[in-house]
N, C-alpha and C positions, 0 to 999 in steps of 0.2 A: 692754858691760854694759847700756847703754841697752836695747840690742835684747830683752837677756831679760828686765828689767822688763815691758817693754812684750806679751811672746807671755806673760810671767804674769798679764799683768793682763785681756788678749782671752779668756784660760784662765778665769779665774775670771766672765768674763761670758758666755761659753758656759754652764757650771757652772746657774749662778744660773738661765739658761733655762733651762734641763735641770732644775729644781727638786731643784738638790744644793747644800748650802750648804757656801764655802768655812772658813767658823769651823769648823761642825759638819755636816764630809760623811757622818755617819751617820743623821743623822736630817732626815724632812722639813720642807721649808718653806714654807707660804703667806702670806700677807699679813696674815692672823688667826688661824690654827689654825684657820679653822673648822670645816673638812673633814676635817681628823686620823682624828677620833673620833666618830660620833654614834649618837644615843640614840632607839631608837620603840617603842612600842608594839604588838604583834601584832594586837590587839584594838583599835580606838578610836573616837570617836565613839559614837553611842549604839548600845547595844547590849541586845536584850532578851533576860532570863532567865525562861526557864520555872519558877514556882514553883509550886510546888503543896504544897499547905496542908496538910500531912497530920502534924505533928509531927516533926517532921526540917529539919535544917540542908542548905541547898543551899551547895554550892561550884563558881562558876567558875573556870574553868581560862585564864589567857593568858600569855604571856611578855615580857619586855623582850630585845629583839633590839638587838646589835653591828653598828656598818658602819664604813662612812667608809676611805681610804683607808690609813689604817693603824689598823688596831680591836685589835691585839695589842697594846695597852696596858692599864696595870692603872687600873682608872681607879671611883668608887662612884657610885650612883643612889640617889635615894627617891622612893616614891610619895607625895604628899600629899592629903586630902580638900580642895576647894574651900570658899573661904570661903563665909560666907550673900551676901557680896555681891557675888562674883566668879559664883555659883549666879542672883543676880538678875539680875547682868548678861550672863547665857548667855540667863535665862527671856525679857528684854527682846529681844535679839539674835534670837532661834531661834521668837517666838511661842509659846514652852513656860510651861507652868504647873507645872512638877517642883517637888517638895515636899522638901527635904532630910533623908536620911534619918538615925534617929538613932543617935549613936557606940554606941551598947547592939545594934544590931540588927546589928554586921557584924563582922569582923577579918580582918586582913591582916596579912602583914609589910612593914613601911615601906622599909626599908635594903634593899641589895642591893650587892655587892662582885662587880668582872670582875674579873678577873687576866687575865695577857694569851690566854691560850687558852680564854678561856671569851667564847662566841659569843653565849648568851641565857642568862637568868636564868627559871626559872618560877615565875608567881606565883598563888598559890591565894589566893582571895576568898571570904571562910567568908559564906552569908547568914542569919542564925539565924532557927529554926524561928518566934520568935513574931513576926516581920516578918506571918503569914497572921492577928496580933489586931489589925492596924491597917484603918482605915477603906479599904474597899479602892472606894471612889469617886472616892480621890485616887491620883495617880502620885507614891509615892516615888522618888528616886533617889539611888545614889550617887556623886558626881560625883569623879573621880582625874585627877588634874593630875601627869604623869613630872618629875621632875629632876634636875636634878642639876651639881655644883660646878664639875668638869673638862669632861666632853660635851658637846659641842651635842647639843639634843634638835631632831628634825626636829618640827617646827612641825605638819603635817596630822596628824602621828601621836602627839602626845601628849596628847590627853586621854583619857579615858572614864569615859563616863557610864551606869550601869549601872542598867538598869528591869526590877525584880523587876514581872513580869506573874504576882500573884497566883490561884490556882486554886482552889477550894476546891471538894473533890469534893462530889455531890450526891446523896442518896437521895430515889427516887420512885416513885410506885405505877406499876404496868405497866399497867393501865386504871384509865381514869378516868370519872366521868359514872357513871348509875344500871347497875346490874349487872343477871346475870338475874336475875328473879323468884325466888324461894323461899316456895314455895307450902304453906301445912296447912290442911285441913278442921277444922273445930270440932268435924264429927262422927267424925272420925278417931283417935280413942286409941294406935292402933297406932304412931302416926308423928310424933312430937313432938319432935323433936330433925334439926339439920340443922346443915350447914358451911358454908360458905361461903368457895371457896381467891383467895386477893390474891395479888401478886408484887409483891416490890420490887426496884428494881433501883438499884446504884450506877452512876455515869455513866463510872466509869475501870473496867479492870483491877485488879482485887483479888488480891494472891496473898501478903498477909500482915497485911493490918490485921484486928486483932477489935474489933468494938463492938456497942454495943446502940443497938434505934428504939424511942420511945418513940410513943403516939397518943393526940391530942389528948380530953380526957374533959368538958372541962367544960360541963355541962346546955346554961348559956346559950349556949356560943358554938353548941353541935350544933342545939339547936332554931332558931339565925335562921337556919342553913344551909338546914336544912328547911323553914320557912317560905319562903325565898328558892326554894327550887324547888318546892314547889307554889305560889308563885305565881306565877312562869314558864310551869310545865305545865298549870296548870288543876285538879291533882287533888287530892283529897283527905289528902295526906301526913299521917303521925302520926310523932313519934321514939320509934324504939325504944326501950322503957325499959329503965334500967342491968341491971334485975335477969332481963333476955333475952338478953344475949348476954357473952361472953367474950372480950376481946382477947387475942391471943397474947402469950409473953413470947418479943420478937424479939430475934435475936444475930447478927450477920455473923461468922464463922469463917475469914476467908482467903477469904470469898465475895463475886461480882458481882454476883449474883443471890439472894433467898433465896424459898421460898414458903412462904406462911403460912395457918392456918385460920383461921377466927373460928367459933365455937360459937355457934348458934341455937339457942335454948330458948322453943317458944309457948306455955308454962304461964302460964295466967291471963291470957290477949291474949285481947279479942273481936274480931268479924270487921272487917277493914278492912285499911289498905294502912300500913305501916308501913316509913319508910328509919331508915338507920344510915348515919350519913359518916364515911367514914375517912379521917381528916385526920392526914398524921406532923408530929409535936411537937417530938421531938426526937432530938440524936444523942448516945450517951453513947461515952464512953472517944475518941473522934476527934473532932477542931473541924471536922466535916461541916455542910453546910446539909441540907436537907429542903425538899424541895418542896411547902411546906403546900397551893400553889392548887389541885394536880392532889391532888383528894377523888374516892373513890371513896364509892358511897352503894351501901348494902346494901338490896335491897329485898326487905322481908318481907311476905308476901299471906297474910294470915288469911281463909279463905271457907268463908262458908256455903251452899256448894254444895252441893248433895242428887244425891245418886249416884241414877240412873236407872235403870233395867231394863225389858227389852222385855216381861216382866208390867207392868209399870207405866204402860202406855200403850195406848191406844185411838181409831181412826181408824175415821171413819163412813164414809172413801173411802180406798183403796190403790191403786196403778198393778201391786204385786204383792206378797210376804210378804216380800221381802228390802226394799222400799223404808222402810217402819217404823222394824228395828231400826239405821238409818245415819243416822238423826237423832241418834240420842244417843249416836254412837262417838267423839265428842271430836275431829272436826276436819270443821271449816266448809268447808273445801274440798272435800271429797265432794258428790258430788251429791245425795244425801240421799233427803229421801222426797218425795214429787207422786201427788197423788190421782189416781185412773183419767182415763184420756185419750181409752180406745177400749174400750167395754162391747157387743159384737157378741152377748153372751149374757143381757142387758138388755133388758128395756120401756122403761123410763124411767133416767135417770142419778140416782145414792145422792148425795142432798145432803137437807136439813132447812131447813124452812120457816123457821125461826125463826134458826138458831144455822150456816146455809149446811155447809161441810163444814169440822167441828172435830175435833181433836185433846185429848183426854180425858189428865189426869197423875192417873192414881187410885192409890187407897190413900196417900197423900200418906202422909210422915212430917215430924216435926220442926217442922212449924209450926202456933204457936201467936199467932204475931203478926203478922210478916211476911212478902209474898213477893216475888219480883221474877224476874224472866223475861229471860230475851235470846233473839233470834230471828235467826236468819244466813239468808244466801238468796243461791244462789249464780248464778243463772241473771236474767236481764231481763226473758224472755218473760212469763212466767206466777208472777213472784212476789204475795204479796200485798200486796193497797192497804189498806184497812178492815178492822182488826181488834181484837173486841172480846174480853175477858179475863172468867171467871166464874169464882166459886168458893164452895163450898160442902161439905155430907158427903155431899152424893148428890145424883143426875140430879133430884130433886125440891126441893129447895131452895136451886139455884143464884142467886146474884146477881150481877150487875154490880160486877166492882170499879175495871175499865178500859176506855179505848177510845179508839184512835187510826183517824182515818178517812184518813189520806196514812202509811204510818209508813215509806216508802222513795219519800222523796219527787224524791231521786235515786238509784236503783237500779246505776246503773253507777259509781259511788264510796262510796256508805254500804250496805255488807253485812251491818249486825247493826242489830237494833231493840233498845233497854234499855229496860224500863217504869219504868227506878226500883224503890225500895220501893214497897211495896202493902200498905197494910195489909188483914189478912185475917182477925184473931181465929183461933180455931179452926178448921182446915176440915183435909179430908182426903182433899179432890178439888178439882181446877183445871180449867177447860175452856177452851181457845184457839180461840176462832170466827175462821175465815176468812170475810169475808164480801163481797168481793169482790178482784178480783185485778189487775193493773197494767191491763188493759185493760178495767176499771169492768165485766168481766161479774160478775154478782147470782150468787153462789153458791148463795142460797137459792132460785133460781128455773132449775135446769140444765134446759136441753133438745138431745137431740141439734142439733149445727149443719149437721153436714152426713155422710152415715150413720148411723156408730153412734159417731162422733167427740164428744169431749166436750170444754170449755173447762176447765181445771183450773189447782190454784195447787199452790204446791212451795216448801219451806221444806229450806234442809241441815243445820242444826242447833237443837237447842234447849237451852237450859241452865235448872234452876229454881235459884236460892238463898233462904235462907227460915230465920226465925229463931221 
């Protein structure tokens, strides 16, 4: 009798190592339960959420996951939000600044029930849409602590800290900085109206938000814009006045991209250089930003340019009949016109005692007050040095109204001469004295140098403006 006591009692501490308990050989035994059953998190630690600001609720997706050595138990969990000072003493711990976010901005379901064949639970974290009206210089978060009654929860795996990384799409112009020129004559009637196309772009894929951009209108702010860049550039800026141009009525439709016109109208503008900044304002129907810094500036050129014609000019020296009319073809890059070089059919070389070898703008129109000239030259050799300006109504009455003796005084970087305005009163003829040339030869005084070779000067363009 003794003996089977004794091989029951060696039985049952085999048993016990063999982790089967003699009371209760159906279920297991450890020293705490602690391993039974445990509880983590899919998801933990911090974790960022792409938000994006566009009126809509974000939801993350994670689950609470079953283990431990026997997990076929029926056993509940809940999520809890961390307190503000359980929050402080993470912030303290981890060097974070997270800002607690508030119970309005989120939901979730707290409770959660396994029974024995259910392995994970999944849980959806609703983030509401106005979390994109909060200060977005600060990190919200919302910080979930797992629990729960029966389970061990595995320690690395139960918290998370969820950082809504706010987005807020952005509309902005597609060029920025002064646009091209949009050009009218004063004496132009025909041509008084012009467009001028923008692009706007948003920064995401668009394939369902509509809204409208608004752009900024008020006097002051547009005029210190303007001022701000002529005086950066040196030039003479004017702001468009309101009653010249039209801004469009802008709409995004399910669009990325939109392009727009603005309506230019130069009725009642005098001559001069006029911008327009397009500055967006704002976003309606979407909580979009707008990229107010990126201004684009319309720039409007009212000139009193005087249209030229090859009747309308006169050269006491030519290289030959086609050199003339490529002065006044409207670009300074052509070689232009250059008085005779090699007169083999010549006594003497055609230049004037007084006035060297000039360029006559007869029949003048349009001015009655002012003129002003620019001069392009496109060569090193033989452009002109000293040059003096007359005008008058005829070869008998001319006078001095300008005169520069260096006027390309670097010739291999400064291409165009500007006289400024001039005043001129009435006159109805201009005459441009060449009167000597880069290489200080005396126009007024040619003599062959060597043959029937002649020193000559050479101008590519001329422009008159004149009011």
């Amino acid at each position: 009798m003794k003996r089977h006591i004794y091989l029951a009692s060696l039985l049952c501490t085999l048993i016990a190592f063999s982790g089967t308990s003699c009371d209760n050989p159906g279920e297991p035994q450890f020293e705490n339960d602690e391993f039974t059953s445990v509880l983590y998190l899919k998801n933990n630690n911090q974790v960022e959420v792409d938000f994006y600001n566009v009126n809509e609720d974000v939801t993350f997706s994670t689950a609470i996951g079953k283990g431990g050595t026997n997990p076929a138990i029926a056993r509940n969990a809940s999520l809890a939000v961390f307190t503000q000072e359980e929050l402080d003493a993470y912030n303290t711990e981890n060097a974070t600044n997270f800002i607690m976010l508030p119970s309005n901005y989120y939901e979730f379901d707290k409770d959660y029930t396994f029974d024995e064949s259910t392995e994970s639970q999944n849980v959806n974290i609703t983030l509401k849409a106005s979390i994109g009206t909060l200060e977005q210089n600060k990190q919200y978060v919302l910080p979930i602590r797992l629990e729960s009654p029966e389970y061990s929860i595995k320690k690395d795996k139960s918290t998370l800290i969820l950082l809504p990384k706010v987005f807020t799409p952005t509309i902005s112009l597609g060029t920025s900085g002064i646009l091209p020129i949009i050009s009218f004559s004063i004496y132009d009637d025909a041509v008084t109206t012009a467009q001028c196309p923008l692009t706007l772009n948003l920064d995401v894929a668009n394939s369902k938000w509509n809204f409208g951009v608004t752009y900024e209108t008020d006097k002051e702010i547009l005029e210190a814009k303007v001022a701000q860049i002529a005086a950066e550039s040196g030039e003479n800026y004017t702001l468009l006045p309101a009653e010249n141009y039209t801004l469009p009525a802008t709409s995004f439709n399910a669009e990325s991209n939109k392009e727009v016109k603005i309506d230019i109208d130069r009725t009642g503008l005098s001559s001069g250089e006029y911008l327009l900044p397009v500055i967006l304002k704002d976003v309606t129907g979407m909580p979009f930003n707008v990229s107010s810094d990126k201004i684009g500036y319309v720039h409007v050129r009212i000139s009193n340019k005087i249209t030229l014609s090859i009747n309308d000019l006169y050269a006491n020296s030519n290289e030959n009949d086609q050199s003339l009319p490529a002065i006044i073809n409207g670009s300074a890059d052509d070689n232009g016109w250059q008085s005779m070089w090699y007169a083999p059919e010549l006594d003497k070389p055609a230049c004037d005692p007084k006035y060297g070898i000039y360029i006559d703008i007869k029949d003048v129109r349009n001015i009655s007050k002012i003129a002003r000239l620019v001069l392009s030259i496109k060569t090193t050799h033989n452009n002109p040095k000293h040059i003096q300006f007359y005008a008058g109504n005829s070869v008998d009455d001319l006078r001095l109204i300008h005169e520069n003796e260096n006027c390309y005084p670097d010739s291999g970087s400064k291409k165009t001469y500007d006289t400024g305005n001039l005043e001129t009163g009435n006159v109805s003829m201009i005459r441009i004295a060449l009167i000597t040339n880069t290489n200080n030869i005396d126009m007024r005084t040619l003599e062959f140098y060597s043959g029937n070779y002649i020193h000559n000067v050479a101008l590519s363009e001329i422009e008159l403006y004149g009011e």
